[in-house]
C-alpha positions as CSV (number, residue, x, y, z in Angstrom):
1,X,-14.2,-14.0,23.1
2,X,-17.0,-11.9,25.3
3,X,-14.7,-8.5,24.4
4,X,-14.8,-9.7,20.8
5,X,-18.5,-10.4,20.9
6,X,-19.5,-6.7,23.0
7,X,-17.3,-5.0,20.1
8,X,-19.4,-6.4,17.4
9,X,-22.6,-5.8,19.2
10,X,-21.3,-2.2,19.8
11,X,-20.4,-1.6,16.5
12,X,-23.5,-2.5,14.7
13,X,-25.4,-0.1,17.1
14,X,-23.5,2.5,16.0
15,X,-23.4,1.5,12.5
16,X,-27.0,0.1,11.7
17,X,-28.6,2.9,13.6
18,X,-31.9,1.6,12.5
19,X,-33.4,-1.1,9.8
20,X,-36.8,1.2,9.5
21,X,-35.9,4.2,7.3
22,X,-38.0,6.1,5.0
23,X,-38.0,5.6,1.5
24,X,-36.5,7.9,-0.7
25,X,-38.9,11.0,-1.0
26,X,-40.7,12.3,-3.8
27,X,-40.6,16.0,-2.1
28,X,-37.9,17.7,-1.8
29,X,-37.4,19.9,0.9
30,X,-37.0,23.4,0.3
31,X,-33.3,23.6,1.3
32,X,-32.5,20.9,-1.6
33,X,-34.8,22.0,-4.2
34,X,-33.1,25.4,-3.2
35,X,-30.0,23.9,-4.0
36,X,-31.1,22.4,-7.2
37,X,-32.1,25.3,-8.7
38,X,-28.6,27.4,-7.9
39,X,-27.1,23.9,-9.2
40,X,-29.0,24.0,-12.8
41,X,-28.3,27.7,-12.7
42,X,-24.9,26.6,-12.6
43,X,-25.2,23.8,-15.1
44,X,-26.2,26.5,-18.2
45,X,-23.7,27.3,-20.8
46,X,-24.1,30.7,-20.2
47,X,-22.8,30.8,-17.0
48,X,-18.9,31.1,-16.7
49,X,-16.7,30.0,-19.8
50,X,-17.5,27.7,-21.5
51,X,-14.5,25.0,-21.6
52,X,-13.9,21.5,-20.3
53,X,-14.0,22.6,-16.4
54,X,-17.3,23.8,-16.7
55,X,-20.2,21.7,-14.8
56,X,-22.0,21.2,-17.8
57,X,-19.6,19.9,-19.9
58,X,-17.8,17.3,-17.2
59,X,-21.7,16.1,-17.3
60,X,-21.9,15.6,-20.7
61,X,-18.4,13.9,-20.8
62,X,-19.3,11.8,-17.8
63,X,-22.9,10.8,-19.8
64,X,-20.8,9.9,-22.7
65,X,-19.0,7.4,-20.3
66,X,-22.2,6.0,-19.7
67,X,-23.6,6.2,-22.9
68,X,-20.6,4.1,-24.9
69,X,-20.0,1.8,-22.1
70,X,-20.7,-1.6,-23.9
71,X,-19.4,0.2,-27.0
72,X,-16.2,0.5,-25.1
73,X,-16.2,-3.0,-23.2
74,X,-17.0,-5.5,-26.1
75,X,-13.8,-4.6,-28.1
76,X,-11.4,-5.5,-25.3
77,X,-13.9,-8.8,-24.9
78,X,-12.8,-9.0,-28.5
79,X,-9.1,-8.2,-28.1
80,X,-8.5,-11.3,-25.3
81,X,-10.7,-13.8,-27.8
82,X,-8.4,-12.7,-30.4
83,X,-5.1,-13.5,-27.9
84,X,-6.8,-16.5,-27.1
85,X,-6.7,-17.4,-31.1
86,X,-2.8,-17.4,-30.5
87,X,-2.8,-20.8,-28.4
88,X,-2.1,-24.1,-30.2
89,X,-5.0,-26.0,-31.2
90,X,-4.0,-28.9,-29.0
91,X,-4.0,-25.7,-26.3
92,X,-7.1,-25.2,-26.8
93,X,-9.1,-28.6,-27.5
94,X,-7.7,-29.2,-24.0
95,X,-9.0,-25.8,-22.3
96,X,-12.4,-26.6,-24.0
97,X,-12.3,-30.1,-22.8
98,X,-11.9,-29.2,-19.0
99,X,-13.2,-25.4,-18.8
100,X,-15.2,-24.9,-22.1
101,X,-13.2,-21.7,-22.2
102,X,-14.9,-19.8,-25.4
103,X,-18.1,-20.2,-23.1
104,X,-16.4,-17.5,-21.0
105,X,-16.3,-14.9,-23.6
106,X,-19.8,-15.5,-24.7
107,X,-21.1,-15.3,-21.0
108,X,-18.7,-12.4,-20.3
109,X,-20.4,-10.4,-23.2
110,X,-24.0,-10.8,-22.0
111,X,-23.0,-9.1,-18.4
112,X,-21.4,-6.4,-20.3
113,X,-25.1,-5.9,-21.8
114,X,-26.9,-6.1,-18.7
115,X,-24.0,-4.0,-17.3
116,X,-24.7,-1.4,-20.4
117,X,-28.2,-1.7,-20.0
118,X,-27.8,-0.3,-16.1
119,X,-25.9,2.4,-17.8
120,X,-28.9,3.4,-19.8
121,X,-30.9,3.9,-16.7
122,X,-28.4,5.9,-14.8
123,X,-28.3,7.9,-18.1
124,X,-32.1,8.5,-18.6
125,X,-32.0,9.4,-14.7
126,X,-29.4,11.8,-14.8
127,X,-31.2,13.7,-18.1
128,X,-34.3,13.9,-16.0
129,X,-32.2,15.1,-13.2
130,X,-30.0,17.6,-14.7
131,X,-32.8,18.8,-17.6
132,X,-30.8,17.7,-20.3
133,X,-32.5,16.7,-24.0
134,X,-31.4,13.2,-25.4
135,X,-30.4,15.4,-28.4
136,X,-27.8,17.5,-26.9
137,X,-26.2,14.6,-25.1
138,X,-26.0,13.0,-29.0
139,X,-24.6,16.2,-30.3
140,X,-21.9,16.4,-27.8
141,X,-21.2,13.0,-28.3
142,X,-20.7,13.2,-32.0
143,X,-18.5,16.5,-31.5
144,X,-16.1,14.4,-29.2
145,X,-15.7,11.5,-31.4
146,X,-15.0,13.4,-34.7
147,X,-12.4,14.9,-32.9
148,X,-10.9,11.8,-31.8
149,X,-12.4,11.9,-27.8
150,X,-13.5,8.7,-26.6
151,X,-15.8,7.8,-24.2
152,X,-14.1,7.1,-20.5
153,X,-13.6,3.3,-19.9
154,X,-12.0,3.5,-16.4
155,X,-13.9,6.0,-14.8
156,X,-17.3,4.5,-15.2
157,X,-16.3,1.0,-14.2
158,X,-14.7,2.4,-10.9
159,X,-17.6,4.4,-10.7
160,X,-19.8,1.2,-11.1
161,X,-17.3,-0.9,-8.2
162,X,-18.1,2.2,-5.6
163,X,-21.5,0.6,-5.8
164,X,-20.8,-2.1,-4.2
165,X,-18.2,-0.1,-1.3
166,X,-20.8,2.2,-0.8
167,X,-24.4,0.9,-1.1
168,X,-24.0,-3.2,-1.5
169,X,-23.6,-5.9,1.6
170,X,-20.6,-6.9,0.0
171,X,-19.4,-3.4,0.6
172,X,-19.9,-3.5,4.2
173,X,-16.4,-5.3,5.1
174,X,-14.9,-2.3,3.7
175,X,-17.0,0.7,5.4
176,X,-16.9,-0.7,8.8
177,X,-13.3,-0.2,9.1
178,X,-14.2,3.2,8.9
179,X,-17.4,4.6,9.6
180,X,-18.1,2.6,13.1
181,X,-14.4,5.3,14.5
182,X,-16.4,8.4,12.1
183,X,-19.8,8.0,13.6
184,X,-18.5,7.4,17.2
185,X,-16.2,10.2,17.0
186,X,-19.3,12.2,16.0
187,X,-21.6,11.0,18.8
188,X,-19.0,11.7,21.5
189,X,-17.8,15.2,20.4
190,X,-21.5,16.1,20.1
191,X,-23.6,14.2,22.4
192,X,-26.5,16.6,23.3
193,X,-28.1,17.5,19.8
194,X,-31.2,17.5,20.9
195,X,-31.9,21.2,20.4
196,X,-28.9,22.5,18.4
197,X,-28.4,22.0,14.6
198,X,-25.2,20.6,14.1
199,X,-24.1,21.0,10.8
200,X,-21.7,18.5,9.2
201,X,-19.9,19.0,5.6
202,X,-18.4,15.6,3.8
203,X,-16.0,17.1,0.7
204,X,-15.4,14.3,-1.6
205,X,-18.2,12.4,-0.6
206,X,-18.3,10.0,-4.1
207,X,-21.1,7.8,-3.8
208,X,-22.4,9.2,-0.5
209,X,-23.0,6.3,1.9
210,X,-21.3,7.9,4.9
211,X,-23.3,11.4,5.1
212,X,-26.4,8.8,5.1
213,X,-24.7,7.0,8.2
214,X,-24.4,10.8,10.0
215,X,-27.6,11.6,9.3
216,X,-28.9,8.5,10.6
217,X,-27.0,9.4,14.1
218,X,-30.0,12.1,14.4
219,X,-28.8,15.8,14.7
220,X,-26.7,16.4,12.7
221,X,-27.6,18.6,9.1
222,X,-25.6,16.4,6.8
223,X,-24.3,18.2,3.8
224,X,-22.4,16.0,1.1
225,X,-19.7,17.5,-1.6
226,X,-18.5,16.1,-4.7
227,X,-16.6,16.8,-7.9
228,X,-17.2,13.8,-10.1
229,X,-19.9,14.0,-12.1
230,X,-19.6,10.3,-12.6
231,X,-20.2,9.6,-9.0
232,X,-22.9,12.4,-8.9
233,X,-24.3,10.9,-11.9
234,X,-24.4,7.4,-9.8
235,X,-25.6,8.8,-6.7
236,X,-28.4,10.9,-8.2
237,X,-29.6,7.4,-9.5
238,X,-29.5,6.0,-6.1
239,X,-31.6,8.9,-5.0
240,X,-34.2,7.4,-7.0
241,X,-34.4,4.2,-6.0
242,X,-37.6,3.0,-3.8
243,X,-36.5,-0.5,-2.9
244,X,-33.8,-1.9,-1.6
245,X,-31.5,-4.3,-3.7
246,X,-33.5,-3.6,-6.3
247,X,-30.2,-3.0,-9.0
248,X,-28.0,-5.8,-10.3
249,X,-24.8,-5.0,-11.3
250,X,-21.5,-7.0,-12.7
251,X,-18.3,-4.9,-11.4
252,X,-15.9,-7.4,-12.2
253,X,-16.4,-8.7,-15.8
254,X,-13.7,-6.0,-17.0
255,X,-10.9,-7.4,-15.8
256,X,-10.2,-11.4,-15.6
257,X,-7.1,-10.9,-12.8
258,X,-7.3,-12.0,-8.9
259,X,-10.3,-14.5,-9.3
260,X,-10.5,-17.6,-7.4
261,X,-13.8,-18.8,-9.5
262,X,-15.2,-17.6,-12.6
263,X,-18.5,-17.3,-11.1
264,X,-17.3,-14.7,-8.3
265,X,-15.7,-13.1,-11.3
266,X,-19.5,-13.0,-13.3
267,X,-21.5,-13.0,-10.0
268,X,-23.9,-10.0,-9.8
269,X,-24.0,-7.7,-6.7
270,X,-27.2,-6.6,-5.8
271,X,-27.9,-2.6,-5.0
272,X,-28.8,-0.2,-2.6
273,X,-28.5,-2.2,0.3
274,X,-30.2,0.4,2.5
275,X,-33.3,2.9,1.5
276,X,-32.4,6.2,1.3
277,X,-34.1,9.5,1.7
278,X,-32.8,12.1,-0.5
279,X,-33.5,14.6,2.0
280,X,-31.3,13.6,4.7
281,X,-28.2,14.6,3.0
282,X,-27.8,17.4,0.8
283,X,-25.0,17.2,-2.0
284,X,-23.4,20.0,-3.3
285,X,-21.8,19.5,-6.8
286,X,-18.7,21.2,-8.0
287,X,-14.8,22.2,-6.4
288,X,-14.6,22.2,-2.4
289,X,-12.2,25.0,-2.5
290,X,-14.8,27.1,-4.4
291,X,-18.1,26.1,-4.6
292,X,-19.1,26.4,-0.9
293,X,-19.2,30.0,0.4
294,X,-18.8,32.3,3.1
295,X,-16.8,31.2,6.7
296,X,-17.7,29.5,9.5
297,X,-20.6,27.7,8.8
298,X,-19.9,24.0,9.6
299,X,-19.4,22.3,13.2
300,X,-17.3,19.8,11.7
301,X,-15.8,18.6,8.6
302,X,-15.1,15.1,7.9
303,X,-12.7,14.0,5.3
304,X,-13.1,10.2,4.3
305,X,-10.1,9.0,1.9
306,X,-10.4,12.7,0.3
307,X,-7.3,15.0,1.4
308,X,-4.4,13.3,-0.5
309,X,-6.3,13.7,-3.7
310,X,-6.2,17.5,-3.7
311,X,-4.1,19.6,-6.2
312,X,-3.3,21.7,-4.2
313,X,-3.1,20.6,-0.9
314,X,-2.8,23.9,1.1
315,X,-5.7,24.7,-0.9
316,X,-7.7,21.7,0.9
317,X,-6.4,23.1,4.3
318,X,-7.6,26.7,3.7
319,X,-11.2,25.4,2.6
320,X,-11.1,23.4,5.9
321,X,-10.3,26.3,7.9
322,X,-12.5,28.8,6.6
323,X,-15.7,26.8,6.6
324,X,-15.2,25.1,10.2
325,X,-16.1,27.1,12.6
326,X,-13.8,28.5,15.7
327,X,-14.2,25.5,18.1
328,X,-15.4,23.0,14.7
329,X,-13.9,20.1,14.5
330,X,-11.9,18.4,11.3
331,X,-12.2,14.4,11.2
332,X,-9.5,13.0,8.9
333,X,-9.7,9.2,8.1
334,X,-7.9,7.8,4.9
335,X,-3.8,7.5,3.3
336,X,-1.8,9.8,1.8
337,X,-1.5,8.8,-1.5
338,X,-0.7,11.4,-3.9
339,X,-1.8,12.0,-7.5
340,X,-0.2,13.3,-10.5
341,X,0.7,16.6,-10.3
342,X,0.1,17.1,-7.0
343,X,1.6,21.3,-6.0
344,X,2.2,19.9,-2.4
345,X,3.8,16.6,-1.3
346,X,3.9,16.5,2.8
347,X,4.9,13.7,5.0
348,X,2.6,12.8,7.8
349,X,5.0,14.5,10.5
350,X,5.3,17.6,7.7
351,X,1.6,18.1,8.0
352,X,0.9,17.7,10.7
353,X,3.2,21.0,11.7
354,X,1.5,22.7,9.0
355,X,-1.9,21.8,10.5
356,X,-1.6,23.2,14.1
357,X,0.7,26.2,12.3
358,X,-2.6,26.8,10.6
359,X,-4.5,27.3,13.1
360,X,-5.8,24.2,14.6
361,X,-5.3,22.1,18.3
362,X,-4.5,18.2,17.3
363,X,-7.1,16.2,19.9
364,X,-6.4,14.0,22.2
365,X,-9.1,11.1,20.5
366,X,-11.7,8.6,22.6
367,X,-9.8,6.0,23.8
368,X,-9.9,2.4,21.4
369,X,-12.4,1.5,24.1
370,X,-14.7,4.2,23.5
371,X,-14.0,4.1,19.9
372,X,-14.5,0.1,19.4
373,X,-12.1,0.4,16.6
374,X,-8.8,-1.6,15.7
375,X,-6.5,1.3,16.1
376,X,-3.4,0.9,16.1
377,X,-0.6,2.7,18.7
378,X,-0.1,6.5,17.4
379,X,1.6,7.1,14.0
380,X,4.3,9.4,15.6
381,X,5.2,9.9,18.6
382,X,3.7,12.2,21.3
383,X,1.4,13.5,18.5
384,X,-2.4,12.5,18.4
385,X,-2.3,10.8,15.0
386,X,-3.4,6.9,14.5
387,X,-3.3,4.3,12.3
388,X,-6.3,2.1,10.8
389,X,-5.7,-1.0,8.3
390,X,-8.1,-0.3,5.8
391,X,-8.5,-2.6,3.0
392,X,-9.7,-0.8,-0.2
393,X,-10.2,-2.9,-3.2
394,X,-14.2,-3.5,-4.0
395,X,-13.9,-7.4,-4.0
396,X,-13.3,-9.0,-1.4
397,X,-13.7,-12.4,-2.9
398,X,-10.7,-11.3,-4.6
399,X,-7.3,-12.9,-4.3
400,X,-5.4,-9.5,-3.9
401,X,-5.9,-7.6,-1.0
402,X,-5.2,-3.4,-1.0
403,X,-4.6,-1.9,2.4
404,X,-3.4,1.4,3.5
405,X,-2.3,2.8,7.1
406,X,-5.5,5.2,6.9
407,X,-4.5,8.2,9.5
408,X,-6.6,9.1,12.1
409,X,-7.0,12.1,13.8
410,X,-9.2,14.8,14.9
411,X,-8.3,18.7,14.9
412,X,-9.9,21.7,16.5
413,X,-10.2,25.5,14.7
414,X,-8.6,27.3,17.6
């Protein structure tokens, strides 16, 4: 029990650096607004082609998630009330009787409004942010829908559930799994920061919560990537925020499956659960393979449930190589899950040939002592590679429970 106990207390001193933190700035520093201005530069229409990949359109498309959410909620609200029409009315006087059933949709519906109402803030945020007039955001959006585009259902309600991995309590079950064997690996491959800038890159950062943990370490220059503009819409919001838990939102009103109580299904989950400076961590926006320049400019690279969703996998590899310094290290943590499409489909004992062919030393990690994680015996033998349940479902009040092998390692640039 006393091992069990020094674990815990181990892991929350890495993990909960500190409870004092500033709150979020309302300078910014001159390396972000820097980066803010080569990001709006970005963000014109007359920059590049115009077409569905550029940055200002997958805004726009992303806002138009926001912008229709309850318009795109209520009608599947509509469509199980109109299911629920098809049980017998003996069915149903019974269901009312013991549950009061109808109730549900009626209570379901206002939590899609407060839900939609949140929406409209991260909206009017993300406008201010990115300099965009209500009316070209309306323009767009009647463009779309006269040519039969609808507003993105999915994506804003997952992007909606990564609040509450990233920057709710509940969210904390999930992270520390992970971060405590991230930040520690940090801290022991780069123990004397003092007077050196150690510069740390995060590509596929979503909703940012782990560059905050680095940066909370002390010494490290934190820089954050991301793609989505729906999680860069969300985090941008987050930014803003100047008190903590100050946000209420309702992840789990969309889909009725895997409850053990209506109430945990309707229960709100408050937000952020930490303050945040915005100037700790830098995000850049747009394509890791291309949006981040030049070679050798990062100590080490940490990829968090990122490298199975690339494209092009070899792609992901060459970034990582190019931008890690000789001597850098790369921190892998998550599955390999492939998407559609994918060019590149290797096993874990196929990749990790091609990563020492590529140029880099797999290390031998801390021990699971020095680590204070769960890890498990190495993946494959004689090679440096372990495996980490991690769960990875938002709810865990839930009664299903998604878990990958997450690999483990950590590779040099030679």
């Amino acid at each position: 029990m006393k091992a069990s106990i020094d674990r815990i207390v181990e892991i929350h001193q890495v993990f909960v650096t500190y409870e004092e933190q500033v709150v979020a700035s309302d300078i910014d520093s001159p390396h972000r607004s820097a980066e803010k201005k080569q990001l709006l530069k970005r963000m014109s229409k007359f920059y590049g082609s115009w077409n569905n990949l550029h940055p200002r359109h997958r805004l726009l498309e992303a806002l138009h998630g926001f912008y229709r959410y309850k318009e795109k909620n209520l009608p599947e609200l509509e469509r199980w009330k109109t299911l629920y029409d098809n049980a017998s009315p003996q069915q149903k006087m019974l269901l009312e009787d013991t549950v009061q059933y109808s109730q549900k949709f009626a209570s379901v519906a206002n939590l899609i409004t407060a839900n939609h109402e949140l929406c409209q803030e991260v909206l009017q945020s993300a406008l201010e942010f990115y300099e965009i007039h209500p009316s070209e955001l309306e323009q767009f959006v009647r463009d779309r829908e006269s040519h039969g585009h609808t507003a993105d259902r999915v994506s804003v309600s997952q992007g909606l559930k990564h609040l509450v991995r990233d920057w709710s309590d509940e969210g904390d079950v999930e992270r520390i799994q992970a971060f405590p064997i991230i930040l520690r690996s940090l801290h022991n491959l780069f123990p004397n920061r003092e007077n050196q800038r150690v510069r740390i890159l995060l590509p596929g950062s979503g909703l940012g919560r782990l560059g905050h943990e680095i940066a909370a370490l002390r010494g490290f220059e934190v820089t954050n990537n991301e793609w989505s503009m729906y999680m860069n819409t969300l985090y941008r919001f987050i930014e803003k925020q100047k008190d903590m838990n100050n946000r209420k939102v309702h992840p789990f009103v969309d889909s009725w499956s895997h409850h053990s109580t209506s109430a945990n299904m309707m229960r709100g989950v408050l937000f952020p659960d930490k303050y945040i400076n915005s100037n700790d961590v830098l995000l850049v926006e747009g394509d890791f393979t291309t949006i981040l320049k030049g070679h050798g400019k990062f100590d080490a690279i940490v990829t968090h449930f990122f490298i199975d969703t690339a494209r092009n996998l070899m792609a992901y590899l060459d970034t990582i190589h190019r931008l890690l310094k000789p001597g850098g290290f790369w921190i892998n943590y998550g599955p390999l899950l492939y998407g559609s499409g994918p060019f590149v489909q290797l096993s874990l004992d196929e990749l990790m040939q091609v990563i020492v062919a590529k140029g880099f030393h797999l290390v031998n990690s801390p021990s699971q002592e020095a680590l204070h994680a769960d890890i498990r015996n190495t993946t494959l033998q004689d090679i440096p590679v372990w495996s980490v349940e991690a769960t990875y479902g938002f709810d865990a009040r839930a009664l299903v429970k998604n878990a990958y092998l997450a690999q483990f390692w950590i590779a040099m640039k030679i």
